[in-house]
C-alpha positions as CSV (number, residue, x, y, z in Angstrom):
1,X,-7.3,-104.3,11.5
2,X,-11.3,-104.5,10.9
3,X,-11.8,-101.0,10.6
4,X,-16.3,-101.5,9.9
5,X,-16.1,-101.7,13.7
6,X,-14.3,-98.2,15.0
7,X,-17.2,-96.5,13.6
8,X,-17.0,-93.0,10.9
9,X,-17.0,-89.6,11.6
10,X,-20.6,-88.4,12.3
11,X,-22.1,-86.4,9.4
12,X,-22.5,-82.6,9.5
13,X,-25.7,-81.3,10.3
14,X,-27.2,-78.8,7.8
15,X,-29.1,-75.7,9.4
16,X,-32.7,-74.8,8.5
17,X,-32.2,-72.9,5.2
18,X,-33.7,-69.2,5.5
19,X,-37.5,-68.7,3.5
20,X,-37.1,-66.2,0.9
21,X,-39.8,-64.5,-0.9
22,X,-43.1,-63.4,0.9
23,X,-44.6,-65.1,3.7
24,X,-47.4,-66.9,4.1
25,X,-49.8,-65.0,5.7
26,X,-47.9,-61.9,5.2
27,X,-50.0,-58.4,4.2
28,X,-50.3,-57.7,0.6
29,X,-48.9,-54.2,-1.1
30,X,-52.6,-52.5,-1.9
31,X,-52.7,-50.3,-4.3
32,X,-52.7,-47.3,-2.2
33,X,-49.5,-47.9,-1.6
34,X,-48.5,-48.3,-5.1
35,X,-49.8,-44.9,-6.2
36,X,-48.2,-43.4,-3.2
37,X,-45.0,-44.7,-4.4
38,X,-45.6,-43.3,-8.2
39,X,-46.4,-40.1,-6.7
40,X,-43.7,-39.9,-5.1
41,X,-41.4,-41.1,-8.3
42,X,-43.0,-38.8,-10.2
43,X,-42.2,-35.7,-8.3
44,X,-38.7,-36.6,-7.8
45,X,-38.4,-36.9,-11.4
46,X,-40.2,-33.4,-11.9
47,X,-37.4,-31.9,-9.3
48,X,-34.0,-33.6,-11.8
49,X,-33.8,-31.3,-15.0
């Protein structure tokens, strides 16, 4: 039997992979927001004995 001629299973198809890590075009963290965040750190440290 020629088997070249019945043809092979058809390949799977990969799906589009997700992007990781930030975006283009995406907003940048100013530093406003960083101090807010220290701030914040801070004063929950302050409230743990």
């Amino acid at each position: 039997m020629d088997y070249s001629k019945s043809g092979g299973a058809n390949a799977a198809k990969t799906s589009p992979k997700p992007k990781r890590g930030a975006q283009k075009g995406a907003p940048k963290v100013a530093a406003t927001d960083k101090t807010a965040l220290l701030a914040r750190m801070k004063a929950a440290a302050a409230k743990k004995p």
